[in-house]
C-alpha positions in Angstrom: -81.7 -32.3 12.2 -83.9 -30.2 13.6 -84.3 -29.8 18.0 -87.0 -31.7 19.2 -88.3 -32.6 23.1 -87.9 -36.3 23.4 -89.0 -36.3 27.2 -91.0 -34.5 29.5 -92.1 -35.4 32.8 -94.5 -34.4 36.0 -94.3 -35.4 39.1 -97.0 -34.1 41.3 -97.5 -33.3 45.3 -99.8 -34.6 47.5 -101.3 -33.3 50.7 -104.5 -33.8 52.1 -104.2 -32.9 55.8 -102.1 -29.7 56.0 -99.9 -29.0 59.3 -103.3 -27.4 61.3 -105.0 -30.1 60.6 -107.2 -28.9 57.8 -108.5 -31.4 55.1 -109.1 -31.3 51.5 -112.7 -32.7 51.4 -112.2 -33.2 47.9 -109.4 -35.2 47.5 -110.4 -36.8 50.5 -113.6 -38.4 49.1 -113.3 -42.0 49.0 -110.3 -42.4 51.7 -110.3 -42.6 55.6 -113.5 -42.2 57.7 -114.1 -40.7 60.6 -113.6 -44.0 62.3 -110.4 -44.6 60.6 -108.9 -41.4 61.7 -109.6 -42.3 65.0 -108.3 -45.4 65.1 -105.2 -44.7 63.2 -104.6 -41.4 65.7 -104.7 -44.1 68.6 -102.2 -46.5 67.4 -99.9 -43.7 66.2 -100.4 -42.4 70.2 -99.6 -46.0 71.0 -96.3 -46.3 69.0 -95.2 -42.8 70.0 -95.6 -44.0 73.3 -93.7 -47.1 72.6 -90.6 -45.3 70.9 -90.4 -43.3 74.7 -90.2 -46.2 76.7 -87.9 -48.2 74.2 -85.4 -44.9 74.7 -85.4 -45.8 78.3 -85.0 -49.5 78.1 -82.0 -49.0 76.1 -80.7 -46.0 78.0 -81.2 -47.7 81.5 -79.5 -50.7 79.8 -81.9 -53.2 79.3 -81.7 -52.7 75.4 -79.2 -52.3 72.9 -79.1 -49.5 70.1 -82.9 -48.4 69.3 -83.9 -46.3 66.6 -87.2 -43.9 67.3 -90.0 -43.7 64.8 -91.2 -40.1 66.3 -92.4 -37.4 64.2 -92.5 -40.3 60.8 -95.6 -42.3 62.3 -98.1 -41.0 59.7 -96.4 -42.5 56.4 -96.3 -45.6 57.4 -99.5 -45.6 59.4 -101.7 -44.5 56.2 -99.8 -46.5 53.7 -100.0 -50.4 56.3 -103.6 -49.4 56.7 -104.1 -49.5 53.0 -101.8 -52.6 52.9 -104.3 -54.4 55.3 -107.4 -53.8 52.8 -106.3 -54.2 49.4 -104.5 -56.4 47.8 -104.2 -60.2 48.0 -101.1 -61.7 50.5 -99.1 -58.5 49.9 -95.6 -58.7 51.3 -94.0 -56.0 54.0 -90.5 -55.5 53.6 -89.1 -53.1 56.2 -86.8 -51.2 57.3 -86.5 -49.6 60.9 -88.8 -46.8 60.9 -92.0 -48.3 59.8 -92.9 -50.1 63.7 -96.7 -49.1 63.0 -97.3 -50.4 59.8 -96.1 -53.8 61.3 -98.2 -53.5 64.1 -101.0 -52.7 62.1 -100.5 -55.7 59.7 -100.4 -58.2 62.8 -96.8 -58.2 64.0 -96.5 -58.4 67.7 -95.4 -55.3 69.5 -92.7 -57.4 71.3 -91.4 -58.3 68.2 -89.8 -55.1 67.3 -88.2 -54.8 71.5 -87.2 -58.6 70.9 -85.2 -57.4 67.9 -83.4 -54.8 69.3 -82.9 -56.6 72.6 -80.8 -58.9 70.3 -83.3 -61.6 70.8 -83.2 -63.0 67.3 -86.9 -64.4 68.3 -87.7 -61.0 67.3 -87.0 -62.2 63.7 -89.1 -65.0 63.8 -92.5 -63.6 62.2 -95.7 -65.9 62.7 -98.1 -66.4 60.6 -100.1 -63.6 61.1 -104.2 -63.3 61.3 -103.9 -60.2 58.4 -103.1 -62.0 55.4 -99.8 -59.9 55.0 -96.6 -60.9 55.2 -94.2 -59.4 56.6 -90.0 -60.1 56.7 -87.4 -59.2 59.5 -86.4 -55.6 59.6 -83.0 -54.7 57.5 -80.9 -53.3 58.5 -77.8 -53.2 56.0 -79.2 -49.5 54.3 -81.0 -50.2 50.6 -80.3 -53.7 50.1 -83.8 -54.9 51.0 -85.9 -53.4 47.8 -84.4 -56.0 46.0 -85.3 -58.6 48.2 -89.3 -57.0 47.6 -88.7 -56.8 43.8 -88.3 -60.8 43.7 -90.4 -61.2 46.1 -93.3 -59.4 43.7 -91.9 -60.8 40.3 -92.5 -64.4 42.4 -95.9 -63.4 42.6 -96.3 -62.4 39.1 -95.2 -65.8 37.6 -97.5 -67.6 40.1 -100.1 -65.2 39.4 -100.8 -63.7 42.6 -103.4 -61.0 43.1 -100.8 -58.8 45.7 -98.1 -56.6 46.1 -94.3 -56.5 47.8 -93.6 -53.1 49.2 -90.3 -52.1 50.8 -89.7 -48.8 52.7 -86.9 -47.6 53.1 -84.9 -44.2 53.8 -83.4 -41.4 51.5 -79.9 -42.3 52.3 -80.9 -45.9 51.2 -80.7 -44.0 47.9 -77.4 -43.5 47.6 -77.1 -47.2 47.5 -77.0 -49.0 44.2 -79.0 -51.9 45.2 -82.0 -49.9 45.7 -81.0 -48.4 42.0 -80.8 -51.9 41.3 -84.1 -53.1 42.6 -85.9 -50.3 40.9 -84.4 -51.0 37.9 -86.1 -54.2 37.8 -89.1 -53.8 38.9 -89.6 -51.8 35.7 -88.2 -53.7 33.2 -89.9 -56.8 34.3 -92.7 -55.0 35.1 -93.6 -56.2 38.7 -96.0 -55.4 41.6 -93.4 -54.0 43.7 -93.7 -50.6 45.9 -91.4 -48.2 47.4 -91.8 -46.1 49.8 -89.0 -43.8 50.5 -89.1 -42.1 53.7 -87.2 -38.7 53.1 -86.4 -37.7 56.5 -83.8 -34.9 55.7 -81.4 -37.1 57.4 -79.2 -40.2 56.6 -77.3 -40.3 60.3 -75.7 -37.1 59.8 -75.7 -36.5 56.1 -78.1 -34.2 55.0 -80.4 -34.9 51.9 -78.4 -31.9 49.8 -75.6 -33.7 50.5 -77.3 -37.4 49.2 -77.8 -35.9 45.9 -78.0 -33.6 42.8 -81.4 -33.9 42.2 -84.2 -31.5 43.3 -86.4 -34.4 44.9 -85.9 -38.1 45.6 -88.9 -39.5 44.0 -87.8 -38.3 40.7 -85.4 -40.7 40.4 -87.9 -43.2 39.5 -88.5 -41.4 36.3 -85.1 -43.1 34.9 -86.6 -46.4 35.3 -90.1 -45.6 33.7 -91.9 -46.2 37.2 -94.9 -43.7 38.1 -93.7 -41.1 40.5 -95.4 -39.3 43.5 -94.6 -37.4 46.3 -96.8 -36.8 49.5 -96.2 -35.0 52.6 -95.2 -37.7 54.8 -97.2 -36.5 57.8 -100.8 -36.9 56.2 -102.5 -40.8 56.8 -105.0 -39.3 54.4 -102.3 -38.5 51.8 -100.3 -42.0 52.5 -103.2 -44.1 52.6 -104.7 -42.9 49.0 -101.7 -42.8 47.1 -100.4 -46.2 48.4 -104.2 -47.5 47.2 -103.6 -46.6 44.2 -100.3 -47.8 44.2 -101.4 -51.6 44.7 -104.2 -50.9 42.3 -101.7 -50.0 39.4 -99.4 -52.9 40.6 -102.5 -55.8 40.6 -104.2 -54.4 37.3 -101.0 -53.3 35.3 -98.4 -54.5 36.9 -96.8 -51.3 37.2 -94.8 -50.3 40.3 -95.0 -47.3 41.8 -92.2 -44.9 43.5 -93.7 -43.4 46.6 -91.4 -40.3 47.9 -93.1 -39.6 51.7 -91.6 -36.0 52.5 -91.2 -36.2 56.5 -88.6 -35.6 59.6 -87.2 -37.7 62.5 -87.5 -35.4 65.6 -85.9 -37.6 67.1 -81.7 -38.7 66.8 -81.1 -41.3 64.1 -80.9 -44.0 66.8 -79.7 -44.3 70.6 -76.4 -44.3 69.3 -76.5 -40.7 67.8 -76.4 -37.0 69.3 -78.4 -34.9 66.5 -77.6 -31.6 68.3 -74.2 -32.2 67.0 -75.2 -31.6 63.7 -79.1 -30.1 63.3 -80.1 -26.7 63.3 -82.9 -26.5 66.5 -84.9 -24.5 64.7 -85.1 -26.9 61.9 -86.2 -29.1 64.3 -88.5 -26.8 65.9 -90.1 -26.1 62.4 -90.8 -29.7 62.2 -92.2 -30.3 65.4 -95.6 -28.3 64.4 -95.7 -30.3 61.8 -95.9 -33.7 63.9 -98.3 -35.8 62.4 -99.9 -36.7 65.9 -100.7 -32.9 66.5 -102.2 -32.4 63.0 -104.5 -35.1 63.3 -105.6 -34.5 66.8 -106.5 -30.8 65.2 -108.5 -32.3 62.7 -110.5 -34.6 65.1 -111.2 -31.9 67.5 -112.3 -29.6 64.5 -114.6 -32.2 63.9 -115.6 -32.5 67.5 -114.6 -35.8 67.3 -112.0 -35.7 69.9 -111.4 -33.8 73.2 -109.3 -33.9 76.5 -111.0 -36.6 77.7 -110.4 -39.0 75.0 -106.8 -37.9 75.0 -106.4 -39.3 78.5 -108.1 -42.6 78.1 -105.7 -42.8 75.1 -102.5 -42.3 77.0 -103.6 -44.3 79.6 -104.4 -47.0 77.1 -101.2 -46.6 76.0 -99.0 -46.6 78.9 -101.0 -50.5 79.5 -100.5 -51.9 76.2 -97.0 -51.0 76.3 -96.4 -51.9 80.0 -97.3 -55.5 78.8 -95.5 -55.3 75.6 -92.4 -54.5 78.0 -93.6 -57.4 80.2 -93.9 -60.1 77.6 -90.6 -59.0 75.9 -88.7 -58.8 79.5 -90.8 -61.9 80.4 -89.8 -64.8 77.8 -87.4 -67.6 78.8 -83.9 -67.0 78.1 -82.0 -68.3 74.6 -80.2 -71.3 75.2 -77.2 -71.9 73.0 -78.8 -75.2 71.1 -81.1 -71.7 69.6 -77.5 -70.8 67.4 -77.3 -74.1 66.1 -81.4 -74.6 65.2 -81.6 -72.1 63.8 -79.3 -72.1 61.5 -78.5 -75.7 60.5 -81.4 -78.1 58.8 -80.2 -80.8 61.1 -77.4 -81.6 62.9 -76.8 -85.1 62.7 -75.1 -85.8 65.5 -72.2 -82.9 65.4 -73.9 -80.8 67.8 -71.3 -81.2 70.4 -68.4 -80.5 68.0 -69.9 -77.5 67.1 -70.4 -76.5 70.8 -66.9 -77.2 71.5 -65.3 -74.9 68.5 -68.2 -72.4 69.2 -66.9 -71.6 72.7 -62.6 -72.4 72.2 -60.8 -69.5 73.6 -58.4 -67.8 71.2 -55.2 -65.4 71.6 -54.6 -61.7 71.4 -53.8 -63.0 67.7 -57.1 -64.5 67.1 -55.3 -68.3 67.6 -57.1 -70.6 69.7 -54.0 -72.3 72.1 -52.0 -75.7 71.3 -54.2 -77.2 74.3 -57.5 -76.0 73.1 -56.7 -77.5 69.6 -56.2 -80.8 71.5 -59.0 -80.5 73.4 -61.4 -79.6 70.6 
C-alpha cells in the first residue's frame, strides 16, 4: 500500500500590536478604535492598580491568598470587550486571572476582594446590566471548561444565539477535564470557547515541563477544533480573534481553541515566592513586553495620550479602587444563619439542630465528647 499524508495541519500566529507599540494597520482594519484603545488602556490601568492594593490588603492581613493579574491584563481585556458586543447572553466562565474581563462584563469590582476575603458574597453574581453571564471564579485547576461546554451545548438545544467561554491556564492542561471538555465540545459541536492563558508558569512548573508538544493550542487539533494562537499582550490581537471565535460558534457551531501567549510578572499568588524558581531576566524580558506599556506607546504615537492623561488616570484609579476597598471593607458582617441559606432550600424547622452540631467541639481524635453528644 502505497505512503500517503492523511493529515496536515496549520496553526497560525497572531499579533497586531508588537511590544513598542506599533500596529498592523492592516489586520487592524475593522477592530478597536481609537476610543476603544483608550478606554481599554484605562480599565487595564484600573485593574493594575487594583492587583497593588489587593497585595497589600492580603499582606497587611486584611485578605487571604490573592492572586495578581499583572502583566496578563490585555488577553482578557480584548477578548471581554468583544464578549460585551457580540453574541447573544454569552456565558463567562473564569478562572483567577481574568478580573478585567469581569469587570468589563458588569461584575462589581468588590466582587473579586469579597472572594478572596472569603466572603462567599463574592460568589453571588447579580444580574448584571451587560447581558453576560458570568459564574464564580474556579478555582480547582481545569475542571471548569466542562462546566462552559454544557453550559453552550444548553444553549444549542434551546437555540440560543451566544456563546460559553472559559479561560483558563496552561497547567489547566495537564488536567484531563479540560481534555475532557474539549473533547466534547467537538463532537457535539457546541458554541463553546477557550481561552488558555499560557503564562510560562503553572506555580512553579514550567510550560516545558507541562508538555511534549511544541505549543499549547495545538492540542485542539486532536479534537477537530479551529486552533489559534495570539500574543497574549495585544487587546487588538485578543479582541479580533475572540470575534471571530463567537462568529464561528453562532453561525457553525464550531468552537474555537484560543492559545493567548503571555507572562505573570507577578508570583503565582500571595502564597508563592517566584525568585525561588524564575530566571530575573526572564522576567525582565517580559516586563518590556507589558501590555500596559505597549499600548501607552501606541496612544502616544498617535498623540493620543500624554503625561497629563496618565495622571488623571492614576488618580482615577487610586478613587475607584479606594471605594472598591471601602464597599468591600464596608458590608455588614456574615452571620452564621448565611451557612445554612445558602446551602439548604429550606430548613424546616431544623435550623437549631444544625447550629448545634455545626459548632460541637471535638477531640484531638476528631470525636466530639460523651457530654457534647448529650447535649447535641
Amino acid at each position: 500500500m502505497p505512503k500517503k499524508t492523511i493529515y496536515e495541519a496549520r496553526i497560525d500566529h497572531i499579533q497586531l500590536l508588537d511590544e513598542h507599540g506599533k500596529l498592523d494597520e492592516k489586520l487592524a482594519k475593522d477592530t478597536l478604535t481609537d476610543d476603544d484603545v483608550i478606554f481599554l488602556y484605562e480599565q487595564m490601568s484600573i485593574c493594575r492598580w487594583l492587583d497593588e492594593i489587593a497585595f497589600k490588603l492580603q499582606r497587611s492581613g486584611r485578605m487571604g491568598t490573592y492572586p495578581q493579574n499583572k502583566g496578563q491584563e490585555a488577553g482578557p481585556a480584548g477578548a471581554g470587550l468583544a464578549l460585551s458586543r457580540f453574541g447573544d447572553r454569552n456565558w463567562l466562565v473564569p478562572c483567577y486571572r481574568e478580573n478585567i474581563a469581569l469587570f468589563l462584563n458588569g461584575l462589581p469590582m468588590e466582587k473579586i476582594l469579597l472572594h478572596w476575603m472569603g466572603d462567599e458574597r463574592g460568589n453571588q453574581i447579580p444580574e448584571l446590566p451587560g447581558g453576560v453571564n458570568i459564574l464564580p471564579i474556579a478555582i480547582p485547576i481545569g475542571t471548569h471548561p466542562l462546566h462552559a461546554v454544557g453550559i453552550a451545548y444548553a444553549k444549542k438545544y434551546r437555540g440560543e444565539k451566544g456563546v460559553a467561554v472559559s479561560f483558563f491556564g496552561d497547567g489547566a492542561t495537564s488536567e484531563g477535564d479540560a481534555h475532557e471538555a474539549m473533547n466534547f465540545a467537538s463532537a457535539w459541536k457546541v458554541p463553546a470557547i477557550f481561552f488558555c492563558q499560557n503564562n510560562f508558569w503553572a506555580i512553579s512548573v514550567p510550560r516545558s515541563l507541562q508538555t511534549g508538544s511544541e505549543t499549547i493550542v495545538q492540542k485542539g487539533l486532536a479534537y477537530g477544533m479551529h486552533c489559534v494562537q495570539i500574543d497574549g499582550n495585544d487587546i487588538f490581537a485578543s479582541f479580533k480573534i475572540m470575534k471571530e471565535a463567537i462568529d464561528r460558534a453562532i453561525k457553525k457551531g464550531e468552537p474555537t481553541f484560543i492559545e493567548a501567549v503571555t507572562y505573570r510578572l507577578g508570583d503565582h499568588t500571595t502564597a508563592d515566592d517566584a525568585r525561588r524558581y524564575r530566571d530575573e531576566k526572564e522576567v525582565e524580558a517580559w516586563r518590556k513586553k507589558d501590555p500596559l506599556i505597549r499600548t501607552r506607546k501606541y496612544l502616544e504615537s498617535k498623540k493620543l495620550w500624554n503625561d497629563k492623561k496618565q495622571a488623571d488616570i492614576e488618580a482615577r484609579a487610586k478613587e475607584i479602587v479606594e471605594g472598591v476597598v471601602e464597599r468591600a471593607q464596608g458590608i455588614e458582617a456574615p452571620v452564621f444563619k448565611d451557612i445554612f441559606d445558602s446551602t439548604f432550600a429550606s430548613l424546616e424547622g431544623n435550623e437549631e439542630l444544625l447550629r448545634q452540631r455545626a459548632t460541637r467541639r471535638t477531640n484531638s481524635l476528631g470525636q466530639v465528647p460523651e457530654q457534647e453528644r448529650l447535649r447535641a
